[in-house]
DRENTORKOL-3810 file (N, C-alpha, C; in nm, 4 decimals):
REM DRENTORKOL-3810
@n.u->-6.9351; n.v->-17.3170; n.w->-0.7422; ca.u->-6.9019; ca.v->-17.4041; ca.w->-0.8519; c.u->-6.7590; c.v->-17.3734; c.w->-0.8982
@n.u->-6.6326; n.v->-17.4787; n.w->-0.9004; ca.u->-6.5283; ca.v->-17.4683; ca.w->-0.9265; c.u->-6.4959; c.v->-17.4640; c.w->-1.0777
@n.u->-6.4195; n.v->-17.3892; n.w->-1.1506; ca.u->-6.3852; ca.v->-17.4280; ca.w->-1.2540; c.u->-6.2697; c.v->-17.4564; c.w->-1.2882
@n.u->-6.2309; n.v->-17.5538; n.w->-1.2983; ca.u->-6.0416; ca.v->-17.5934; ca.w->-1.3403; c.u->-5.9678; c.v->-17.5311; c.w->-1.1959
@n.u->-5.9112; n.v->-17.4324; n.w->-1.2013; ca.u->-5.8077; ca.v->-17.3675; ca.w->-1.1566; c.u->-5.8332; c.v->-17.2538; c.w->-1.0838
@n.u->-5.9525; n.v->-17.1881; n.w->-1.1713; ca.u->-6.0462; ca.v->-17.0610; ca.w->-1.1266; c.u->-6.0703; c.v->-17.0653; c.w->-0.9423
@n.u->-6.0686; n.v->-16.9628; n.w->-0.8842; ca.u->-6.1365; ca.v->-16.9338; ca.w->-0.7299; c.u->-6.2467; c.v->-16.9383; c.w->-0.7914
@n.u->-6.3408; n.v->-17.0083; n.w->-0.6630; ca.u->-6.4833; ca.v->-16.9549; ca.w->-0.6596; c.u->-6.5442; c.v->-16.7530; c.w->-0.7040
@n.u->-6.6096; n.v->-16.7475; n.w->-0.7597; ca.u->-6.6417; ca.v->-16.5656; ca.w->-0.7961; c.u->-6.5628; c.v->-16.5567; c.w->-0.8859
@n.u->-6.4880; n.v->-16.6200; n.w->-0.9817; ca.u->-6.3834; ca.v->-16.5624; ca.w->-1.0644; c.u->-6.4489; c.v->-16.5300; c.w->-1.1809
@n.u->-6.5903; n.v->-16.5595; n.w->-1.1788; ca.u->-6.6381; ca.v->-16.5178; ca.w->-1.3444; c.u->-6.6801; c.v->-16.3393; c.w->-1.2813
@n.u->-6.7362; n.v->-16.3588; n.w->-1.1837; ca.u->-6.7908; ca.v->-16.2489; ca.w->-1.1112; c.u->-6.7366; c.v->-16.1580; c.w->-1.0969
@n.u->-6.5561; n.v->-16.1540; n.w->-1.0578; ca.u->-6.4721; ca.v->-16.0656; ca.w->-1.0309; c.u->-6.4262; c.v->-15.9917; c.w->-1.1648
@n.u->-6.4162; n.v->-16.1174; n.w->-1.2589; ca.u->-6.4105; ca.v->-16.0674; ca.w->-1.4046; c.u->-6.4687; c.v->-15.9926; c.w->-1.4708
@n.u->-6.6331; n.v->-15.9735; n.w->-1.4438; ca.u->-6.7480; ca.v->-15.9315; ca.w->-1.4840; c.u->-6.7067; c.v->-15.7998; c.w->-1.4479
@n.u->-6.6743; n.v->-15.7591; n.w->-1.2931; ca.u->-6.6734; ca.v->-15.6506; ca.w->-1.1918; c.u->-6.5323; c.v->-15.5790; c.w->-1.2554
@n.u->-6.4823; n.v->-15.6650; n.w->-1.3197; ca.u->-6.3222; ca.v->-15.5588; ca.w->-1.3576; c.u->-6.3555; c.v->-15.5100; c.w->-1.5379
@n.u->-6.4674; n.v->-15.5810; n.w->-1.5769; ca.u->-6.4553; ca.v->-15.5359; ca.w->-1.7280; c.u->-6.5499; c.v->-15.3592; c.w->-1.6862
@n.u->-6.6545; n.v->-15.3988; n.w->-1.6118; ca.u->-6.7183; ca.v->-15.2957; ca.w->-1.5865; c.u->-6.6645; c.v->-15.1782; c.w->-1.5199
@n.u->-6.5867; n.v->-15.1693; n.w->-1.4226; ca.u->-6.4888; ca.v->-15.0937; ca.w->-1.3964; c.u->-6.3855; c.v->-15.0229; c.w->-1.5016
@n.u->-6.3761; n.v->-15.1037; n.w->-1.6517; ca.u->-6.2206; ca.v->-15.0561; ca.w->-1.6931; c.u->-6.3636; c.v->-14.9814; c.w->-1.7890
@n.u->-6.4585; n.v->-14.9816; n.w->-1.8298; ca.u->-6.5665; ca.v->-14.9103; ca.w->-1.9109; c.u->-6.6256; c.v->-14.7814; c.w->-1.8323
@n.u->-6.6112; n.v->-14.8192; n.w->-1.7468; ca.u->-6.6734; ca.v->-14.6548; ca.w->-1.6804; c.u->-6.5463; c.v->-14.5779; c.w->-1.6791
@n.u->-6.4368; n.v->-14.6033; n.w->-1.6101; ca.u->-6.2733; ca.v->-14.5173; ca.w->-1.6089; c.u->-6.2851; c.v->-14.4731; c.w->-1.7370
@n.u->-6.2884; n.v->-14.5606; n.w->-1.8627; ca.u->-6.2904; ca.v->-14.5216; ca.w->-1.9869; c.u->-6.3944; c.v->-14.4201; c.w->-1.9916
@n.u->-6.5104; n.v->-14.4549; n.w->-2.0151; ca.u->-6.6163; ca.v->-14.3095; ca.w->-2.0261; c.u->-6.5831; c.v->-14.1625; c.w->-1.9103
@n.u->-6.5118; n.v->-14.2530; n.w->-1.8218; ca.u->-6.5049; ca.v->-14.0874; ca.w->-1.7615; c.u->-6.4303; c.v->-13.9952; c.w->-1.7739
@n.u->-6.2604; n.v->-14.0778; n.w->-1.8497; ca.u->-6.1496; ca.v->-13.9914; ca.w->-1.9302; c.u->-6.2092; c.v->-13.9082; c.w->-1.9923
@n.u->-6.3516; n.v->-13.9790; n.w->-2.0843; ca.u->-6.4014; ca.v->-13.9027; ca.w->-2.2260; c.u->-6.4515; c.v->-13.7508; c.w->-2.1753
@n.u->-6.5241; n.v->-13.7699; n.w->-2.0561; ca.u->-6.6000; ca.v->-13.6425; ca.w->-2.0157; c.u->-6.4903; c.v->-13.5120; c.w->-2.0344
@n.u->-6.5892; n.v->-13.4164; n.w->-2.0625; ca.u->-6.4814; ca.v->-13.2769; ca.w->-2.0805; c.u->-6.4780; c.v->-13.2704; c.w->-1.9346
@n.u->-6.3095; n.v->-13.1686; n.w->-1.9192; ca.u->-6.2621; ca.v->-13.1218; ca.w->-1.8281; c.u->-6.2486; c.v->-13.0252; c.w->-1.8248
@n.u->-6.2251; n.v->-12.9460; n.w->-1.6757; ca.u->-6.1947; ca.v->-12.8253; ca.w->-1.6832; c.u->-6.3022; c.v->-12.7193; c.w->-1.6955
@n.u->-6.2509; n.v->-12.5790; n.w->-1.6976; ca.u->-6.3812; ca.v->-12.4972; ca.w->-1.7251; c.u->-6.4603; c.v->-12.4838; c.w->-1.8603
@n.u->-6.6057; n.v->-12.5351; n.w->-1.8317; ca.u->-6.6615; ca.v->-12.5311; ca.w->-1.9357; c.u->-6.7090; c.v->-12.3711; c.w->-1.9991
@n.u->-6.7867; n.v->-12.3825; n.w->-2.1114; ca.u->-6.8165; ca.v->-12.2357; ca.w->-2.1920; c.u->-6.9338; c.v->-12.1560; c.w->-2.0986
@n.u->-6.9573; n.v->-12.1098; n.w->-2.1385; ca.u->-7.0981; ca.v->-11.9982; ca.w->-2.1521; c.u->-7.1927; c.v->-12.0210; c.w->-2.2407
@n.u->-7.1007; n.v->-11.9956; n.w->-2.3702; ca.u->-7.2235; ca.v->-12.0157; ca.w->-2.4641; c.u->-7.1661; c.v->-12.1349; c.w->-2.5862
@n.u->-7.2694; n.v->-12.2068; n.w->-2.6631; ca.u->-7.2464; ca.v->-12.3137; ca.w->-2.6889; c.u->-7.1562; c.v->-12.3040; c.w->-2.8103
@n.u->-7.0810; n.v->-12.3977; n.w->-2.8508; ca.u->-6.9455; ca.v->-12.3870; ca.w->-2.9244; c.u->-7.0026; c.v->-12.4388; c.w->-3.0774
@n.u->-7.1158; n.v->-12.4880; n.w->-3.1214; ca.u->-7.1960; ca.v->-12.5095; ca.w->-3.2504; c.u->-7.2662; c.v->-12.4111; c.w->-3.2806
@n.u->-7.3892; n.v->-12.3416; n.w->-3.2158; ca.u->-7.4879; ca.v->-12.2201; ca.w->-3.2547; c.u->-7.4884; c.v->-12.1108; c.w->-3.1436
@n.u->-7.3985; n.v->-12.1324; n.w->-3.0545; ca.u->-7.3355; ca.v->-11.9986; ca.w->-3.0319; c.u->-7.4460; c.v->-11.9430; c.w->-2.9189
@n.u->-7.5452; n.v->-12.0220; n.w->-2.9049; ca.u->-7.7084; ca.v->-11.9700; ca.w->-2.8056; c.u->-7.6028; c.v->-12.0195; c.w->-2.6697
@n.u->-7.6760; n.v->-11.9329; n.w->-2.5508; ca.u->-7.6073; ca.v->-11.9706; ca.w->-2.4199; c.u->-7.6793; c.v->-12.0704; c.w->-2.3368
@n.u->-7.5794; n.v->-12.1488; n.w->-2.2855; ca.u->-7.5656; ca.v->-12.2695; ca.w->-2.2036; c.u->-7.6388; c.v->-12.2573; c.w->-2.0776
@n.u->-7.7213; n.v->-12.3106; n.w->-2.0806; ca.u->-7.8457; ca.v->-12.3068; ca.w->-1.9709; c.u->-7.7195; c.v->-12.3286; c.w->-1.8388
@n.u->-7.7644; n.v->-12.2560; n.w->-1.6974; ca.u->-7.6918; ca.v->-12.2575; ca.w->-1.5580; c.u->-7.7261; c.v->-12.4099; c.w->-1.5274
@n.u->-7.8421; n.v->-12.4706; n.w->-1.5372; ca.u->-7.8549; ca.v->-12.5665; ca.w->-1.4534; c.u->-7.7564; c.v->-12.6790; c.w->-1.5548
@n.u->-7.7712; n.v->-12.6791; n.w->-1.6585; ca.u->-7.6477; ca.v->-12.7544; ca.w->-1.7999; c.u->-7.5193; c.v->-12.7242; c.w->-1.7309
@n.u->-7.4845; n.v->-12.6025; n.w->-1.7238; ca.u->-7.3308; ca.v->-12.5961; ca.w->-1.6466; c.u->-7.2840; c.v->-12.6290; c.w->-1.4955
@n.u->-7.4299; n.v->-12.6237; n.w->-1.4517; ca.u->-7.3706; ca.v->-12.6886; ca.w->-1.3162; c.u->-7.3731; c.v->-12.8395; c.w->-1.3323
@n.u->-7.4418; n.v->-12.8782; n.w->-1.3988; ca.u->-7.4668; ca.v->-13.0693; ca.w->-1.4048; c.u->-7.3387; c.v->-13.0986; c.w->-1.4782
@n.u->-7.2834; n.v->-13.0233; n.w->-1.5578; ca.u->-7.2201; ca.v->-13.1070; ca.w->-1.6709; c.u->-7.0784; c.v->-12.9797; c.w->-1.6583
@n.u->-6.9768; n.v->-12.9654; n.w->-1.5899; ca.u->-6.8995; ca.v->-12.8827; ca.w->-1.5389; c.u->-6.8286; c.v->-12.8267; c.w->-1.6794
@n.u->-6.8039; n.v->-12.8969; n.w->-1.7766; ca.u->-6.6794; ca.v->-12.8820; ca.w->-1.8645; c.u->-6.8018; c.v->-12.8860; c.w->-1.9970
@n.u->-6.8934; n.v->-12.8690; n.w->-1.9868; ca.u->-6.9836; ca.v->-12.8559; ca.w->-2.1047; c.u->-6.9762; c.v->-12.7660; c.w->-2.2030
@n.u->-6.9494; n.v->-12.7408; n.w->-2.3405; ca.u->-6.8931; ca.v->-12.6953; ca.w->-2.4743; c.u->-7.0222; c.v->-12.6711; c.w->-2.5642
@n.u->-7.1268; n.v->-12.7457; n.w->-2.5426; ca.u->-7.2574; ca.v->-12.7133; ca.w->-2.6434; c.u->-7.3626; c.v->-12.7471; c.w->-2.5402
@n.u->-7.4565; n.v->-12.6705; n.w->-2.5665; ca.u->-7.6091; ca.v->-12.6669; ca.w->-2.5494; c.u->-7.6364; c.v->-12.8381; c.w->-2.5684
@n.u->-7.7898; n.v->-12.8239; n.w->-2.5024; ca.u->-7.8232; ca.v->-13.0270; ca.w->-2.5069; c.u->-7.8698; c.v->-13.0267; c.w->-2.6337
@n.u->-7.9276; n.v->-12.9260; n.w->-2.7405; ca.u->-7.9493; ca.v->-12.9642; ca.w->-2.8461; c.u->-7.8361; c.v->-13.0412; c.w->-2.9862
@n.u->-7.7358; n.v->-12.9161; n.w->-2.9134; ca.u->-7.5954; ca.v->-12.9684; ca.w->-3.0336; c.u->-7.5600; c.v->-13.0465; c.w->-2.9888
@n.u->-7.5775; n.v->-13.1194; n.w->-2.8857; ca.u->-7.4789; ca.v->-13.2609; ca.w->-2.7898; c.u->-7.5802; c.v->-13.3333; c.w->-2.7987
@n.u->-7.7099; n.v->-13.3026; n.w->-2.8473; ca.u->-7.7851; ca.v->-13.4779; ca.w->-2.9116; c.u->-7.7283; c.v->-13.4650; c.w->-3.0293
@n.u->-7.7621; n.v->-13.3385; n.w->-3.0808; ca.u->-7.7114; ca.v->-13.3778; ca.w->-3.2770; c.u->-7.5668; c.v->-13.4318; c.w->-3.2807
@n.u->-7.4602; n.v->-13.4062; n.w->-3.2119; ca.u->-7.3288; ca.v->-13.4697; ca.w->-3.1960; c.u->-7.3341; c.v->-13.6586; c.w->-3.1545
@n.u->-7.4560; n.v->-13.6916; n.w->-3.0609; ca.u->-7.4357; ca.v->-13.7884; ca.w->-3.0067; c.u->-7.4840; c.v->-13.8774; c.w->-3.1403
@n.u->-7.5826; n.v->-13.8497; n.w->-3.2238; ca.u->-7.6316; ca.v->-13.8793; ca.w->-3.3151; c.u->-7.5227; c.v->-14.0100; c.w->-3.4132
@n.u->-7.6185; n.v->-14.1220; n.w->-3.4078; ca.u->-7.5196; ca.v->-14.2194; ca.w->-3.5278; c.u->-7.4651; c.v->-14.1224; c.w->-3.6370
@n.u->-7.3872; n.v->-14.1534; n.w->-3.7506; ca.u->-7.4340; ca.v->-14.0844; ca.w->-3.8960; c.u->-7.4795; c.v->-14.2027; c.w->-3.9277
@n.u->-7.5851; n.v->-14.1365; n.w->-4.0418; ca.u->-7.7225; ca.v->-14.2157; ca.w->-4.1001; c.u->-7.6207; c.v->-14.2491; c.w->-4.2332
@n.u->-7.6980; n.v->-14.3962; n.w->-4.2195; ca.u->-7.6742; ca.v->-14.4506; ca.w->-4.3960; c.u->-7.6189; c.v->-14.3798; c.w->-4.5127
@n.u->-7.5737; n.v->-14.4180; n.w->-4.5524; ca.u->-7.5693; ca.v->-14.3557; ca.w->-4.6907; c.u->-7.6745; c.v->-14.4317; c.w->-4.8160
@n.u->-7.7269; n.v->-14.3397; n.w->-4.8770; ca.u->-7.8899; ca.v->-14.3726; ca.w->-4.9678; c.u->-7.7626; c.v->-14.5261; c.w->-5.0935
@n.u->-7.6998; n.v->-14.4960; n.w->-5.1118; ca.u->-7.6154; ca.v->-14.5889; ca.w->-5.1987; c.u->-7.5525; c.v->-14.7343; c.w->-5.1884
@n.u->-7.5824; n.v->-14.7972; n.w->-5.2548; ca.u->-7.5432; ca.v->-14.9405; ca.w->-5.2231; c.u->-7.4319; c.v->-15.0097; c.w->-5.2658
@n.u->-7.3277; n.v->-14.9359; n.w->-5.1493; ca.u->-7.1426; ca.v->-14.9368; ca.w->-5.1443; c.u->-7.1121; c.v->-15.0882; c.w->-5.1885
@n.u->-7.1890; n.v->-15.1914; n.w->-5.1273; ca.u->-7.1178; ca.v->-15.3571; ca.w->-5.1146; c.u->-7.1741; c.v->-15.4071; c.w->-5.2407
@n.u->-7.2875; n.v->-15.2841; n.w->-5.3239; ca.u->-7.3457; ca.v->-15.3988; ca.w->-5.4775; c.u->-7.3898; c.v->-15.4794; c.w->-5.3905
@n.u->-7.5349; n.v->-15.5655; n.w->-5.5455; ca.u->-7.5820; ca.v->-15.6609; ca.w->-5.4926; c.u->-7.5409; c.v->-15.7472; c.w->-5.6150
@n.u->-7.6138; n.v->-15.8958; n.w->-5.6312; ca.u->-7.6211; ca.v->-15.9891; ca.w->-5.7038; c.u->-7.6289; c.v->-15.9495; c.w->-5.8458
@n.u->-7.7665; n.v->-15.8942; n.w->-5.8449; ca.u->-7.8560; ca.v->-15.8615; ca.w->-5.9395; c.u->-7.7582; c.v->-15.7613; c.w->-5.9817
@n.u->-7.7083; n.v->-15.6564; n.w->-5.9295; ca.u->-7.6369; ca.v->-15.5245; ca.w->-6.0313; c.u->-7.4804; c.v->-15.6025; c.w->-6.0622
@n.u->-7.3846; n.v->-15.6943; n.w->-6.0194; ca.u->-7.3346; ca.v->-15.7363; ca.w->-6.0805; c.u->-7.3556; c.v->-15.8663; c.w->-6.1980
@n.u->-7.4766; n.v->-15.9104; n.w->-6.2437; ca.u->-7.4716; ca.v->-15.9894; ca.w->-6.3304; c.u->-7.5660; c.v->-15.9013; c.w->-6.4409
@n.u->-7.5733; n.v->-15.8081; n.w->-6.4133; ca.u->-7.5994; ca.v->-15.7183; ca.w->-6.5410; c.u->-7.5059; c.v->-15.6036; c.w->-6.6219
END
């Protein structure tokens, strides 16, 4: 299916280059280099099979979920509502 001007696959190739520039990106992020011993939050040591999977690894998998972690809400209602400004 032609579109205007487009080659045939051009949505496809597009698709294939956004996904490409997102992984390069996530893989800059990965640590480099030699990773720790022991973990850089609570200080407990870095499981062997953690350092061989994950080369440049800095915390234990417990502190690298609590890191991966959203931050949670705040209990306070920053934007106001209706009701608290017409009182």
């Amino acid at each position: 299916m032609a579109s205007g001007w487009a080659p045939d696959g051009a949505v496809q190739d597009q698709i294939d280059d956004s996904i490409s520039d997102a992984v390069r990106l996530a893989r800059s992020r990965l640590p480099t280099g030699p990773g720790e011993i022991h973990c850089r939050e609570c200080g407990e040591e870095i499981p062997e099979p953690r350092r061989r999977a994950m080369p440049g690894a800095r915390t234990c998998i417990a502190c690298q979920t609590a890191l991966d972690r959203p931050a949670a809400a705040s209990a306070y209602n920053r934007r106001g509502s209706k009701d608290s400004q017409l009182k």
